[in-house]
C-alpha positions in Angstrom: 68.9 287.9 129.0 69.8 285.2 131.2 73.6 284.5 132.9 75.3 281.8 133.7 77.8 281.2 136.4 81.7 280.6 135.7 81.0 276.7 136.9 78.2 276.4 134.2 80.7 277.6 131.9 82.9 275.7 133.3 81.0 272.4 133.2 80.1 273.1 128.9 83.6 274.0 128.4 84.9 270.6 130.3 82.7 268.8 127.9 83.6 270.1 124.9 87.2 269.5 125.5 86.3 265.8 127.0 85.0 265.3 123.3 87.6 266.6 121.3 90.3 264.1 123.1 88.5 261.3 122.5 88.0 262.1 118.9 91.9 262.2 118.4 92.6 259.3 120.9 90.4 257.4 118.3 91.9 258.5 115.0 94.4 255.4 114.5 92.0 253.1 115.1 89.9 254.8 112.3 92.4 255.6 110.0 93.0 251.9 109.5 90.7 251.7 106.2 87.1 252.5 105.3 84.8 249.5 107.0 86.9 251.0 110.6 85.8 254.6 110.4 82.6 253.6 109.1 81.4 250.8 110.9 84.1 250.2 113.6 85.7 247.1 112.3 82.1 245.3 113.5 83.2 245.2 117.4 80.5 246.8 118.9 78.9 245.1 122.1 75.2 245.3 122.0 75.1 247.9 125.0 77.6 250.6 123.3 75.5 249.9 120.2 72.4 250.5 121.8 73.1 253.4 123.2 74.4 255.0 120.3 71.0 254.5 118.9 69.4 256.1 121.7 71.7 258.6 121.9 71.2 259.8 118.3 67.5 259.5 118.6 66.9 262.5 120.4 68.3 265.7 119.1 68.2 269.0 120.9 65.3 269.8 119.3 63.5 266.8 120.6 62.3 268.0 124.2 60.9 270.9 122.5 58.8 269.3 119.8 57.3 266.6 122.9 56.5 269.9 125.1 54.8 271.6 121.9 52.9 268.8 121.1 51.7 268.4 124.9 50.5 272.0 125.3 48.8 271.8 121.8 47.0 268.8 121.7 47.6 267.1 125.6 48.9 263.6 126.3 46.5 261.8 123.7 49.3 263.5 120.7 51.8 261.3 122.1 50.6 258.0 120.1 51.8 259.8 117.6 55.3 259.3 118.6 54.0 255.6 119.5 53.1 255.2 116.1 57.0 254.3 115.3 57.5 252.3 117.7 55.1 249.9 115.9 58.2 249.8 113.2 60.6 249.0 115.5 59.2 246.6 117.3 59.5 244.6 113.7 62.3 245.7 113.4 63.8 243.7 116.5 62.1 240.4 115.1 63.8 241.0 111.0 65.6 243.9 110.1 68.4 243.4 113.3 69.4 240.2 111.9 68.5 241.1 108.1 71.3 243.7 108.2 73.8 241.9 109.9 73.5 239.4 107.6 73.8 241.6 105.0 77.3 243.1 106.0 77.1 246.2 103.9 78.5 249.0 105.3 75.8 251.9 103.9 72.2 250.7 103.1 72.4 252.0 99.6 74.7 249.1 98.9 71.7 247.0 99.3 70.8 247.9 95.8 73.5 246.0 94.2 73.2 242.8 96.3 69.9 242.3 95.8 69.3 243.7 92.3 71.3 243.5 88.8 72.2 245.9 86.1 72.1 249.3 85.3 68.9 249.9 87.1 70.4 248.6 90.7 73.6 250.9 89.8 71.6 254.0 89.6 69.3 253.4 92.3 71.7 253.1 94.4 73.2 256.1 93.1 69.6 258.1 93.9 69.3 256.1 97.2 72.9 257.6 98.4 72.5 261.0 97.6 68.5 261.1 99.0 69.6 259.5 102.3 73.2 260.9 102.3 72.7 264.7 101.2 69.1 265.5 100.9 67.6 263.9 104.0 70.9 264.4 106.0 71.6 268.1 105.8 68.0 268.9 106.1 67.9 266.6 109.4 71.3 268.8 110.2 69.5 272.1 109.6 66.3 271.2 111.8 68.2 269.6 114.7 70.5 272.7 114.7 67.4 274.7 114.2 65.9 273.4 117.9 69.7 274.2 119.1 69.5 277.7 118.5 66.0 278.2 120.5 67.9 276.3 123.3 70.6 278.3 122.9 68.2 282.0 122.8 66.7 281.1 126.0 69.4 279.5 128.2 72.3 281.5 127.2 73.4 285.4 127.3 75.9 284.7 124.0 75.2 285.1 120.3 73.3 281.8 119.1 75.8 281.3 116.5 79.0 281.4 117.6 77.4 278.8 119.9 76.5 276.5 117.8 79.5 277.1 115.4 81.9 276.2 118.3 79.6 273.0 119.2 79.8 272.0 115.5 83.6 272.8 115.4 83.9 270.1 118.2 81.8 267.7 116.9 83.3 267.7 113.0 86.8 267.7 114.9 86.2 264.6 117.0 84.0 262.9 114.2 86.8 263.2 111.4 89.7 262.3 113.3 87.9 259.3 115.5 85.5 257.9 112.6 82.9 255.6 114.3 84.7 254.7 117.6 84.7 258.6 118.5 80.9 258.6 117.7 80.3 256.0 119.8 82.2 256.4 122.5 80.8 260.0 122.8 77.0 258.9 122.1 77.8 256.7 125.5 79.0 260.0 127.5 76.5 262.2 125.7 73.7 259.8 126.8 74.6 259.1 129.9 75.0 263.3 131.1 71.8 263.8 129.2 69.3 261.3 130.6 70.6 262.1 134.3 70.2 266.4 133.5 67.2 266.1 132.0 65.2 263.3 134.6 67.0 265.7 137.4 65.2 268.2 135.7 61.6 266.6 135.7 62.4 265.8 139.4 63.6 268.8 140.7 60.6 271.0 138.8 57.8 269.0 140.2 59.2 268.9 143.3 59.9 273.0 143.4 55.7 273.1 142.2 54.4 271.1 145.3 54.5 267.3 144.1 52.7 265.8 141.1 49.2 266.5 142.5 49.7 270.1 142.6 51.0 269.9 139.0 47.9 268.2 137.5 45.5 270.2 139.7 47.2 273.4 137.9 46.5 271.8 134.8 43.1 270.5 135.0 42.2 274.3 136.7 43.1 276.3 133.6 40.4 276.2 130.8 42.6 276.3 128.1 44.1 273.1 128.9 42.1 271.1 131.5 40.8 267.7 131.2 41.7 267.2 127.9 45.4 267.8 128.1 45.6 264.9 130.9 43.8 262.3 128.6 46.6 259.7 127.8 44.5 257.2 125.5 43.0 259.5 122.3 39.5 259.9 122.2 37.9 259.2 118.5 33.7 259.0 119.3 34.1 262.5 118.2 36.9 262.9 115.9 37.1 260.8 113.3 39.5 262.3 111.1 41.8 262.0 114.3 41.3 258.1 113.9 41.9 258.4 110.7 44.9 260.2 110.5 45.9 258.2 113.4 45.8 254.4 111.1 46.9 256.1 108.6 50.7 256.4 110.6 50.2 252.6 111.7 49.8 251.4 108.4 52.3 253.7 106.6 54.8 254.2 108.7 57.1 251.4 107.8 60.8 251.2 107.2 63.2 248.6 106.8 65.5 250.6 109.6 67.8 252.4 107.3 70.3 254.5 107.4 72.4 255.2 110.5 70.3 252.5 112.4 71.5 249.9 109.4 75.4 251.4 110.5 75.0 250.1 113.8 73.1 247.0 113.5 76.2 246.4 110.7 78.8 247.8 113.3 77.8 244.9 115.5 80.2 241.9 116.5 77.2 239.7 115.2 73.7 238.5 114.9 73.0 238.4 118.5 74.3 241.7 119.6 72.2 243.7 116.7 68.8 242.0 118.4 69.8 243.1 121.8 70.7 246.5 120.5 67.7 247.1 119.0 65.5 245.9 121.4 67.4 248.5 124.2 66.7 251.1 121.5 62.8 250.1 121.0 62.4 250.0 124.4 63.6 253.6 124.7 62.2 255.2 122.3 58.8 254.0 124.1 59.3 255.4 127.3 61.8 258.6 126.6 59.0 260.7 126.4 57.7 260.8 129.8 60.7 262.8 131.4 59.7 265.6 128.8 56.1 264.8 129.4 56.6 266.1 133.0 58.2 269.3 132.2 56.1 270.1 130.0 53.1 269.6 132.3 55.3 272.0 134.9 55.5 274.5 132.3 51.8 274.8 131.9 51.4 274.9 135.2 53.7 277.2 135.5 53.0 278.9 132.1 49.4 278.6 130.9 50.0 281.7 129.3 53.4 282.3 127.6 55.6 285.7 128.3 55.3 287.9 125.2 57.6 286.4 122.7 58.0 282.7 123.3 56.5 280.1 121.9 55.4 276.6 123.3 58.5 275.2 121.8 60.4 277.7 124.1 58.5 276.3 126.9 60.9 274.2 128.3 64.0 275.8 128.4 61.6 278.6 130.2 61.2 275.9 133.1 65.1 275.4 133.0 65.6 279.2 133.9 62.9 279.4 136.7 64.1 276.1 138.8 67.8 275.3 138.0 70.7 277.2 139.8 73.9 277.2 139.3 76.2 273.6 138.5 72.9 272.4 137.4 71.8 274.9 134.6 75.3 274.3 132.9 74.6 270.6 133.1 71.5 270.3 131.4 72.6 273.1 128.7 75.7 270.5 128.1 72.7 268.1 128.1 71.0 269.9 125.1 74.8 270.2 123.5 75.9 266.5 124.3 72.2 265.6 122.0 72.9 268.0 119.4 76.5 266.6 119.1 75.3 263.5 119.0 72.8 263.5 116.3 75.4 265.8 114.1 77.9 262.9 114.7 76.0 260.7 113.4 74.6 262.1 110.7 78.0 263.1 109.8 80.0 260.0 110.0 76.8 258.4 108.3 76.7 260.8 105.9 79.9 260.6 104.7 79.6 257.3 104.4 77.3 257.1 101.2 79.8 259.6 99.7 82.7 257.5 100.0 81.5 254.3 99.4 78.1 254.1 97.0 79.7 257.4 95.2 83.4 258.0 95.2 84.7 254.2 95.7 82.3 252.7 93.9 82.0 254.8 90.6 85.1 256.6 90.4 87.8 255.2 92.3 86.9 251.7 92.8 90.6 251.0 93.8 91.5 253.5 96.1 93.6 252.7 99.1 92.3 252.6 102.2 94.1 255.8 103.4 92.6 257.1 100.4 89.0 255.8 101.4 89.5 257.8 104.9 90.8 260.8 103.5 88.4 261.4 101.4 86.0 260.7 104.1 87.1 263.1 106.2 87.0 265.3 103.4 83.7 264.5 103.0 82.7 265.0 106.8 84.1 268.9 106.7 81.7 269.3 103.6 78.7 267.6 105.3 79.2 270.0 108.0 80.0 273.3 106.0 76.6 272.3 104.0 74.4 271.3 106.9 74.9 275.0 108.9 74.3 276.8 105.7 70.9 274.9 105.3 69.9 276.2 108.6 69.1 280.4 108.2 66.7 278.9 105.2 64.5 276.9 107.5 61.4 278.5 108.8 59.6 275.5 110.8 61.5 272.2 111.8 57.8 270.4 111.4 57.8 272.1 107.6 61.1 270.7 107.2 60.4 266.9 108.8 56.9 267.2 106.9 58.6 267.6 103.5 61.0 264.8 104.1 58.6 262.5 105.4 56.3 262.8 102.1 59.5 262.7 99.8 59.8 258.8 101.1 56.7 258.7 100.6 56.0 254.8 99.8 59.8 254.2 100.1 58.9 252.6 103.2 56.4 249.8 102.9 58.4 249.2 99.4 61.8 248.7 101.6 60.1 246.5 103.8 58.6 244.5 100.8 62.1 244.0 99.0 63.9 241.3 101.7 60.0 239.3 101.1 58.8 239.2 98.0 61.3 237.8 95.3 59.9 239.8 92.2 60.7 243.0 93.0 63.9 244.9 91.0 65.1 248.1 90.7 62.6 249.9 88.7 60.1 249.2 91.2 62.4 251.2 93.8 63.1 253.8 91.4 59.6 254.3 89.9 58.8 254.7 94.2 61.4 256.9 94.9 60.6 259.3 91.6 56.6 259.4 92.3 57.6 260.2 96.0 59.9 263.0 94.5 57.0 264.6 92.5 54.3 264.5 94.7 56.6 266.1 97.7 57.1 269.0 94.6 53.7 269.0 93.9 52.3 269.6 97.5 55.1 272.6 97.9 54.0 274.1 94.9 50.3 273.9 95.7 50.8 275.3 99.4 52.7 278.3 97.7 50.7 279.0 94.5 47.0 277.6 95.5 46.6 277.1 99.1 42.8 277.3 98.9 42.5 274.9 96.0 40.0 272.2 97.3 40.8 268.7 97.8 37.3 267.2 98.6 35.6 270.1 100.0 39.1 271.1 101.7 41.4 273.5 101.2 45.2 272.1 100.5 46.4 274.4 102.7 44.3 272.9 105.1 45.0 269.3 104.4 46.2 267.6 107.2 50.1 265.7 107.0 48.3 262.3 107.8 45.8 262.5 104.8 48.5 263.5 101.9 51.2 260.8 103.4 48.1 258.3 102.1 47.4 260.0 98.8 50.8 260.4 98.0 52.2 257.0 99.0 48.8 255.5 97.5 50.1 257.2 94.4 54.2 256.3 94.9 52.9 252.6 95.1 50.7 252.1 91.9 53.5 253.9 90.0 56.3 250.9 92.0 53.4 248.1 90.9 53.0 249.1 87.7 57.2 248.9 86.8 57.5 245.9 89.3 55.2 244.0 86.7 56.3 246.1 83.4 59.7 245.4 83.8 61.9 241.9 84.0 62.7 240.3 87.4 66.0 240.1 88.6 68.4 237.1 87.2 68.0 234.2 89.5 71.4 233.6 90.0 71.3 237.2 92.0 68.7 236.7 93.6 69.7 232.9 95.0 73.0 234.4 95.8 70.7 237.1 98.1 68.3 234.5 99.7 71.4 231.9 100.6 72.7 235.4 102.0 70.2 236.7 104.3 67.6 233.9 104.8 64.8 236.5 104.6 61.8 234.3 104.6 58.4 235.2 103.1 57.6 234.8 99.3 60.7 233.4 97.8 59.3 230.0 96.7 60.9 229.8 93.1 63.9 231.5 94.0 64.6 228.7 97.0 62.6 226.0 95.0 65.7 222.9 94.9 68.3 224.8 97.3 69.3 222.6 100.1 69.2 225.5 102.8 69.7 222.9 106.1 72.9 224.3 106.6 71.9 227.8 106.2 70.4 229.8 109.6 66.5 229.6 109.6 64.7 232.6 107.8 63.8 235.4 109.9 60.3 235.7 109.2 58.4 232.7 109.9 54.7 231.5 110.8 55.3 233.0 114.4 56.4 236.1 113.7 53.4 238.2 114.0 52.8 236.5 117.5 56.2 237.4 118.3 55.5 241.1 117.4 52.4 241.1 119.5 55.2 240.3 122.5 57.5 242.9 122.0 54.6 245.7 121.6 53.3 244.6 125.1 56.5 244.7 126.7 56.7 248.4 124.7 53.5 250.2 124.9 53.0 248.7 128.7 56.0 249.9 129.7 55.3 253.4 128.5 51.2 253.3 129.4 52.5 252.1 132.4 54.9 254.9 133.4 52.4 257.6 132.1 49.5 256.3 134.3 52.0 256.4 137.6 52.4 259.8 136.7 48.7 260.5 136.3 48.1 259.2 139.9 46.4 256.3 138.6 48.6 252.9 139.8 45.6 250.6 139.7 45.6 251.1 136.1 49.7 251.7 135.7 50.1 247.8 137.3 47.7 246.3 135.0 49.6 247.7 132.0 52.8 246.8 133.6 51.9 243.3 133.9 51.3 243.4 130.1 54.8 244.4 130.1 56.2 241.6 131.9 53.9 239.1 130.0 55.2 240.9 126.9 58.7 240.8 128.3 58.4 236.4 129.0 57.5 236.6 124.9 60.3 238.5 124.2 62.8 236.3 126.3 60.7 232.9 124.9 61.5 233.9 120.8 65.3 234.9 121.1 65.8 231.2 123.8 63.6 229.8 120.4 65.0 231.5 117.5 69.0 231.6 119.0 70.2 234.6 117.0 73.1 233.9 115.6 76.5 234.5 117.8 79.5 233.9 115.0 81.2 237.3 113.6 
C-alpha cells in the first residue's frame, strides 16, 4: 500500500479548504436570482470562460483512459480523440455565437424558442431530464469511477471516504457559490493540474534517460514495438479501422450542448464566446500529449503490468515510482482538482435543467428568485446524493460512455440541422430522441440475452462501437425524416421571431423571404464557412501533429505541420477581423 508524507497531506488538505472558501465567498453573488447561479449574470471574460471549458473537459478519469488506449492500440488510437475536435472546430465558426445569441440559460429551453405547441413543451421536458439526469449522473458515476482507481493506487485510505470528502467539498462550494464558485475553481483546478501533470511527463522521462531512451524501450519490446509509435493510422490493411474511423467524422456532431451552451451563454457577449471556444478547441487538441508521454514511460517502464493492475492503472503506477514527496501530493490534488471540476459542473449544470425547464417552468412558473436558488441548491444535494449511488453499479466507464453515446444516437447531426433548415419541429426531435432510446435498449438487451446472434456474419457481441453508432443513428434519422415530413411545420410567426433572433443562416428562404434583416448581425453560416473551418482544423490538428512528431524525434516533419498551424492560425485571425463578432452584452 503506498504512504504519503504529512506535506502531501498537507498540500490536498490546503486545497480542499481553498475550495470550500471560495464557494461561500461566492454565495451572495449567486443567491441574487436564478440566471446568477446559473450563468453568472453573463460576465464572464473569454479567458475565465475558456478555462472552465478546459477545466471540465478532463476528468480524473481522463489520463487513464488516454494511457489505456496508447498501450492497447499505440499513438494511431489517438485520432480517435481527434475525431471531436472536427465538431468543435464548427463549433468556433456557429454554435459560439448561435448560443449567445440565443440567451437561454439551459439548452433544453431551445425547444420552446424555436418550436410551438405541445410537442416543443414535451421535448423539452425529454431533452431536460436525458441531459440533466440520465446523461449527467452516469457522467458523475464514470468520472467518479476513474477517481477511485486514482485513489487505490496513490493513496493508503479507504477509496470512499476519499471520494465522499472530495464530493462533500465540491457540492459545498457548488451550492453555496452557484456558477462564480465553479468558475473561479475550474481556473485554480486547471491551473495546479496542467503544471502537476506536465511536471510529471517531464520529470519521468527525464528519471528514464531522455526521450530516446524512452522510445528505444518501446520499439525493443515485441508486444508493443513499431506499431505503438505510429502517430498517423495505417488503413492498407485494416479497413474496418477506416471505416469505423469515418464513421466518428461523419457522426460525431453536436450543436455544443449542455454545460458548453452554459458558458458560451455565461459570456459578456458574442465576441468573448468565439475566443472562449477557440482556447477550448485548441486544447482539447493538444491535451493529450502530456498523457501521451507517461504513458509511453509506463511501458517502458511497464511492458508487463504487476499482478493486479490494469493498463488504466498504468499511470498512477508511474506516479509512485518517480514522484517524492511535495510532488506526489500535488499531482494527487491534480487528479482531485479534475474530478472536482467535472462534478462542479455537472452539478451546477445539472441542476439547472431541474430548475428551470422542470420546476419553473411547469410548476412554479412564478417563483421568486430566492425560491429559484433554493430549490437549486436543493436540487444540487440530490444530483450529488444520486450521482455516488450510480457509481458501485458501474462495471466499465467505456460500457457506461458507450451506452450514452448510442442513446444520442442521431441527436446530434439532428441538433446541428435545427439552427439550418427551417422545416424541422418538434416531432422530428422527439421521433430522434425515442429511436435513439430503443436502439440503445435494444443493443443492451442483445449483448445480455444473445451475444452470438450474427449481424452480417458477426457476432453482436462482437460488433464494434463504430459500426452500431451508424446503424443505429441510420435508424434514429429515417424515423426523425419520416415525422419531420408527416407532421406540420412550425407557425411562421415562431419561426421569424427565431431567425430575426439568432441569424442562423442556411436554408431559411421562406421564413426570411420579405424581412428586411439589414439591421440585424449577418448570419453565421455563410458561403465561406467551410473555408473557414478548413482554417481552424489546420491551426488544430498541426498544432497537435506538430507536438506529437517533436516528441517522436522527428522535427523535420513536426515544423512542416507547425507551419500548417500558423497558416491555419493567419485564417483564423483573417475570419473573426472579417466576420467582427459581435461585442454588445
Amino acid at each position: 500500500m503506498p504512504s504519503l508524507h504529512w506535506i502531501d497531506y498537507a498540500i490536498i488538505g490546503g486545497y480542499l479548504l481553498l475550495s470550500l472558501v471560495i464557494g461561500l465567498r461566492m454565495s451572495g453573488r449567486a443567491s441574487r436570482n436564478a440566471e446568477s447561479y446559473f450563468l453568472g449574470g453573463r460576465t464572464l471574460p473569454w479567458w475565465a470562460t475558456g478555462i472552465s471549458l478546459a477545466a471540465t473537459s478532463f476528468a480524473s478519469d481522463t489520463p487513464l483512459v488516454v494511457t489505456e488506449m496508447v498501450r492497447d492500440r499505440g499513438l494511431q488510437r489517438l485520432w480517435w480523440l481527434f475525431a471531436g475536435v472536427f465538431a468543435l472546430v464548427v463549433a468556433v465558426y456557429l454554435f459560439s455565437r448561435l448560443w449567445r445569441r440565443l440567451e437561454a440559460i439551459t439548452d433544453a429551453e431551445f425547444c420552446e424558442l424555436r418550436y410551438d405547441g405541445r410537442a416543443a413543451a414535451l421535448l423539452r421536458v425529454i431533452r431536460a431530464f436525458m441531459s440533466g439526469v440520465v446523461g449527467n449522473l452516469i457522467t458523475m458515476a464514470w468520472v467518479t469511477l476513474g477517481m477511485a482507481s486514482i485513489i487505490t493506487v496513490t493513496m493508503p485510505v479507504d477509496k470512499w471516504s476519499a471520494i465522499l470528502l472530495a464530493m462533500a467539498v465540491t457540492l459545498t462550494y457548488t451550492a453555496f457559490g452557484g456558477f462564480f464558485s465553479a468558475v473561479l475553481t475550474d481556473v485554480i483546478q486547471f491551473v495546479i493540474a496542467v503544471i502537476a501533470m506536465a511536471a510529471l511527463a517531464v520529470i519521468s522521462v527525464s528519471a528514464f534517460g531522455g526521450m530516446e531512451a524512452v522510445l528505444s524501450a518501446v520499439r525493443a519490446h515485441p508486444q508493443f514495438g513499431e506499431r505503438t509509435l505510429s502517430l498517423f493510422p495505417d488503413f492498407a490493411n485494416a479497413n474496418l479501422d477506416l471505416a469505423c474511423f469515418v464513421i466518428l467524422i461523419g457522426l460525431w456532431w453536436t450543436d455544443t450542448g449542455g454545460y458548453v451552451m452554459q458558458r458560451l451563454s455565461a459570456c459578456r457577449n458574442e465576441a468573448d464566446a468565439v475566443k472562449a471556444m477557440l482556447f477550448f478547441t485548441v486544447w482539447q487538441a493538444i491535451r493529450p500529449w502530456m498523457w501521451v508521454v507517461v504513458a509511453l514511460v509506463s511501458i517502458a517502464l511497464f511492458p508487463v503490468l504487476p499482478d493486479g493492475k490494469t493498463d488504466t492503472q498504468a499511470y498512477p503506477l508511474v506516479m509512485q515510482q518517480y514522484l517524492g514527496i511535495g510532488l506526489r501530493g500535488l499531482l494527487i490534488t491534480a487528479f482531485a482538482a479534475a474530478f472536482m471540476s467535472t462534478m462542479s459542473t455537472q452539478l451546477n449544470w445539472g441542476a439547472s435543467y431541474l430548475v428551470r425547464d422542470g420546476y419553473c417552468r411547469f410548476f412554479r412558473p412564478k417563483a421568486s428568485d430566492r425560491e429559484c436558488v433554493l430549490v437549486s441548491r436543493l436540487m444540487t444535494v440530490v444530483l450529488a446524493v444520486a450521482g455516488v449511488g450510480l457509481t458501485p453499479l458501474l462495471t466499465s466507464i467505456t460500457q457506461a460512455w458507450e451506452f450514452l453515446a448510442l442513446l444520442m444516437a442521431g441527436s446530434g447531426v439532428v441538433g446541428v440541422l435545427r439552427w439550418f433548415w427551417w422545416r424541422l419541429n418538434a416531432w422530428s426531435e422527439l421521433a430522434v430522441v425515442g429511436a435513439g432510446f430503443l436502439c440503445a435498449v435494444v443493443n443492451i438487451v442483445l449483448g445480455a440475452a444473445a451475444p452470438d446472434w450474427s449481424f452480417f456474419g458477426t457476432p453482436w457481441g462482437e460488433v464494434r462501437f463504430e459500426i452500431k453508432l451508424a446503424l443505429f443513428t441510420a435508424i434514429a434519422l429515417s424515423a426523425s425524416l419520416v415525422a419531420t415530413f408527416a407532421t406540420r411545420p412550425v407557425a411562421m410567426e415562431k419561426l421569424k421571431a427565431f431567425h430575426r433572433k439568432v441569424r442562423p443562416g442556411g436554408w431559411w428562404g421562406p421564413v426570411a423571404a420579405g424581412e428586411d434583416l439589414r439591421q440585424l448581425p449577418p448570419p453565421v453560416l455563410g458561403p465561406r464557412t467551410l473555408l473557414d473551418i478548413f482554417g481552424g482544423l489546420a491551426l488544430c490538428l498541426g498544432l497537435s501533429v506538430g507536438i506529437g512528431l517533436a516528441l517522436l524525434q522527428r522535427p523535420g516533419p513536426a515544423a512542416l505541420a507547425w507551419a500548417i498551424a500558423l497558416a491555419g492560425a493567419w485564417s483564423v485571425r483573417s475570419w473573426f477581423k472579417r466576420e467582427k463578432p459581435g461585442t454588445a452584452p
